[in-house]
N, C-alpha and C positions, 0 to 999 in steps of 0.2 A: 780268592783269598778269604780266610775266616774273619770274621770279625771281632775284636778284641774282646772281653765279657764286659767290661765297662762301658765299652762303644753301643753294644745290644742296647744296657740295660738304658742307658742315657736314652738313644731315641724310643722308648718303649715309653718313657716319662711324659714327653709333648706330646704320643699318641691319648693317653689317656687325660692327662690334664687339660690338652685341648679340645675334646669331647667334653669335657667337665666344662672347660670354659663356654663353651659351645649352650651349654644345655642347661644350666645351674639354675640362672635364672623362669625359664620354664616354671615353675612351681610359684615363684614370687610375682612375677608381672605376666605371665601368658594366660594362667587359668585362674579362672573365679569360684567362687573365695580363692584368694590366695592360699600361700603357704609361709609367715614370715623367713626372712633368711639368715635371723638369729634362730630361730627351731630347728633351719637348715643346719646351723652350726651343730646343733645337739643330735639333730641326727647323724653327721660325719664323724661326732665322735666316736658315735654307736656302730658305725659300720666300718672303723678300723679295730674292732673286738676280733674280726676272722680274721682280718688281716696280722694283730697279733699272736692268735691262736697258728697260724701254720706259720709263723714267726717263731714261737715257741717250741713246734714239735722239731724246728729243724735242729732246737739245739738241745734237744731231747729233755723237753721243761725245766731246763734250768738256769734260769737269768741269771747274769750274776748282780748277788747281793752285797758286796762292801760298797762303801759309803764314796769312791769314788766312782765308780759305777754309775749309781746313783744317781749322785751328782750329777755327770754326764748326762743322762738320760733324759733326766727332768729339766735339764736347762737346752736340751735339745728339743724337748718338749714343751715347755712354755714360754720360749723364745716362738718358734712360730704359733703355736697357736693362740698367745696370747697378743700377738700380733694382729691375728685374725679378728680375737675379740674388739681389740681397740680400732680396728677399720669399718666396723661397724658403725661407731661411736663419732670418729673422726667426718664420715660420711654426712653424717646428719649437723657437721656444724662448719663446713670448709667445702670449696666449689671441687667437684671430683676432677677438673681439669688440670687442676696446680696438685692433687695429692698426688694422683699414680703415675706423672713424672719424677715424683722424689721416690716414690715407695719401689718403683719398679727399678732403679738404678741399685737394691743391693746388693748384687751379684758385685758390685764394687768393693764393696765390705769384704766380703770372701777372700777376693784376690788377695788387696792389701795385708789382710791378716794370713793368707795363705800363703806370700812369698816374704811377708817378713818370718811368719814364725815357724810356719814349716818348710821353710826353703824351696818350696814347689817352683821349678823352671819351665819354661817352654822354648822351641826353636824360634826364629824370628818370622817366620810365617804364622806359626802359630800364636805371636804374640800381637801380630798384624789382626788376627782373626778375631783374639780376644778385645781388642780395643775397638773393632767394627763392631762387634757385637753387642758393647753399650751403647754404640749409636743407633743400631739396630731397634734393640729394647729402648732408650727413649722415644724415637719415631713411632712405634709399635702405640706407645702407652699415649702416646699425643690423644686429645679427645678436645672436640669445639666447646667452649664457653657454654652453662648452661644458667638455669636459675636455682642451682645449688645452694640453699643458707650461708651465709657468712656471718658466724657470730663470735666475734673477739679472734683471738692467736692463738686461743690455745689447740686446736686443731693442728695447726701448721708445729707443733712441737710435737704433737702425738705425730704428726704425718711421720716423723725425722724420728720418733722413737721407731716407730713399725720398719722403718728403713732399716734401722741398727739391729734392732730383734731378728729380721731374716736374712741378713746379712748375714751377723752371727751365728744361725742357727748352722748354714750349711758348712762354716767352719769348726763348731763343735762336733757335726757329724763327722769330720777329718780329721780333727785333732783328739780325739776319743779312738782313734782306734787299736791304740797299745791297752786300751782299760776297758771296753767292753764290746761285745761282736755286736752287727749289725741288726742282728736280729732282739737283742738285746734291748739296744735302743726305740725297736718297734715298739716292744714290750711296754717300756717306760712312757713312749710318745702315746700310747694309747689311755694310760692312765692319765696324764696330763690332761687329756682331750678331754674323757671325760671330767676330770678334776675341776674344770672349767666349764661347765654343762650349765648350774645353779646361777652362773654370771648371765651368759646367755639367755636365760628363762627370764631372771631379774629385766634385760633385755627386753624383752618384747610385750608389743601392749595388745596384751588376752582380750581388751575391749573392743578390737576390732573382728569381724568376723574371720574364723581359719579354716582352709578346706582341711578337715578331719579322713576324710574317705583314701583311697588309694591313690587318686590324684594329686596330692597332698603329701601326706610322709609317707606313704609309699615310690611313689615318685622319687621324691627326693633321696629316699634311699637307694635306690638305683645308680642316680647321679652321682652321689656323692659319693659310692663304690667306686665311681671308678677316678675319684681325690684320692681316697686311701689307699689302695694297691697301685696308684702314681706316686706317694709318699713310699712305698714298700721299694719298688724300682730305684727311687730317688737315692736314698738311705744308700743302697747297693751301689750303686753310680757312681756316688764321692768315694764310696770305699775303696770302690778296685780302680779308678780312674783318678785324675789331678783336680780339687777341686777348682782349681782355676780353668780348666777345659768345661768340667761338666756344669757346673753353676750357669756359669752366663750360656753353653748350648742350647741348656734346659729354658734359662730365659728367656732365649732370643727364640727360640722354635716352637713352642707353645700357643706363644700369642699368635705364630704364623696360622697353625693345624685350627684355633679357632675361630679367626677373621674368616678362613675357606670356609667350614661348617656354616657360620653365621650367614655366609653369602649364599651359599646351596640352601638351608635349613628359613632364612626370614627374608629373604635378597636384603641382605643388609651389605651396601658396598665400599669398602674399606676406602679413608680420604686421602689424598696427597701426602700426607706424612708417613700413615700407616703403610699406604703401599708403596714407598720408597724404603720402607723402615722391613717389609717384608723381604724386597729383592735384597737388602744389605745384608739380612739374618742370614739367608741360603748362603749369600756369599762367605761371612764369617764362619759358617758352623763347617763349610766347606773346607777350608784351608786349614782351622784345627781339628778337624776328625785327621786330614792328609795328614797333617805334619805330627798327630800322636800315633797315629798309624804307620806312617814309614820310621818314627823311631824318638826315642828324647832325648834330648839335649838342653845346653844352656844357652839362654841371650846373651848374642856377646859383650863383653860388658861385666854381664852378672858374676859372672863364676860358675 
């Protein structure tokens, strides 16, 4: 049986994101001098430039320019990467144990705004799957207690903004798609990226020593190739598929492909939640790949 294009492009996302997750750090904590992982951010912007350019030729260089468009684009664009910027920031002032259980549950956001406003349905298997899959992705994101800074709340508001930001984001890549193509939005999302490069710079402290050499931002740009051409799959993903399937897949499979790597790559061995949270993901991603693949329908109930 073929695979549906949305189905491909969906597991092609956690193949590379989960390598990226796998491997990111590399450059920041493995090799001496470092590489800060605000530099990192200015390189990822840098190297979805190719990813936009064969973005662009697919739709024979011509984004489109009206102001909804736009619109669109840039807020598909600096909703997550501005995301990114601010978990930087949040890192350094709130225990990372309490953040990436709130941060990682956006794929909640998605849903809610994808069945109230674009009426997006699923079978009752598939809705089974979708609700496994948050518990999935919490377990996933669970991490032990560490000696993180705790300085004031305001951390824990930024945590719950970055939530809403990529929540949001993968619902504006679904609800944009009567006003601009997918590749469109690549377009846009790469100027954002960099548009937010000088934040990032502002970001990091040049007095500590940085590895300059290939180990360094060479490396990193390696890595972070394969974020951006998972951003380019992803974009593809919500488009041809429901983002209430692909959102939370994506979530929930991701973190799986990098815990494996992690374990192969440093023996790092995923804890009691994680690997409870790993067998739940298979089992959710399972029953919605099934139940969009033998066919759509409504929850009973819904309409």
């Amino acid at each position: 049986m073929k695979l549906p294009r949305w189905l491909v492009y969906t597991l092609a996302v956690p193949a590379l994101w989960g390598a990226w997750g796998a491997l990111t750090e590399l450059p920041e904590k493995w090799i001496a001098p470092p590489f800060p992982a605000t530099l990192g951010y200015t390189v990822w912007s840098l190297t979805m430039i190719p990813v936009a350019l064969y973005a662009l030729d697919k739709i024979s260089w011509k984004p489109e320019l009206d102001l909804r468009s736009i619109s669109y684009g840039c807020a598909v664009g600096f909703s997550g990467a501005a995301g990114q910027l601010m978990l930087f920031w949040v890192l350094t002032r709130g225990p990372a144990y309490i953040i990436f259980p709130i941060i990682c549950l956006s794929p909640a956001i998605t849903i809610l705004f994808s069945v109230a406003f674009l009426r997006e349905r699923t079978q009752l298997i598939g809705t089974i799957g979708i609700l496994l899959s948050l518990v999935a992705i919490l377990l996933l994101s669970i991490q032990q207690p560490d000696k993180s800074p705790v300085q004031g709340h305001i951390w824990l508001v930024a945590a719950i903004g970055i939530f809403l930001l990529w929540g949001l984001q993968a619902y504006f890549i679904k609800s944009s798609a009567n006003s601009i193509s997918p590749e469109g939005l690549l377009f846009y999302m790469t100027l954002t990226g960099i548009a937010l490069s000088p934040i990032a710079l502002l970001m990091t402290d040049f007095s500590h020593p940085i590895n300059r050499g290939f180990m360094g931002g060479g490396l990193t740009a390696l890595i972070q190739s394969l974020n951006a051409w998972g951003c380019l799959f992803f974009v593809f993903a919500v488009r041809f598929g429901k983002a209430i399937i692909v959102v939370p897949m994506v979530n929930g499979l991701f973190p799986v492909v990098t815990i494996i790597l992690s374990l192969l790559l440093y023996r790092t061995y995923p804890s009691g939640p994680n690997l409870a949270g790993m067998l739940v993901a298979v089992v959710a991603i399972l029953l919605m790949a099934v139940d969009e693949v033998r066919g759509n329908g409504a929850i009973p109930g819904t309409g």
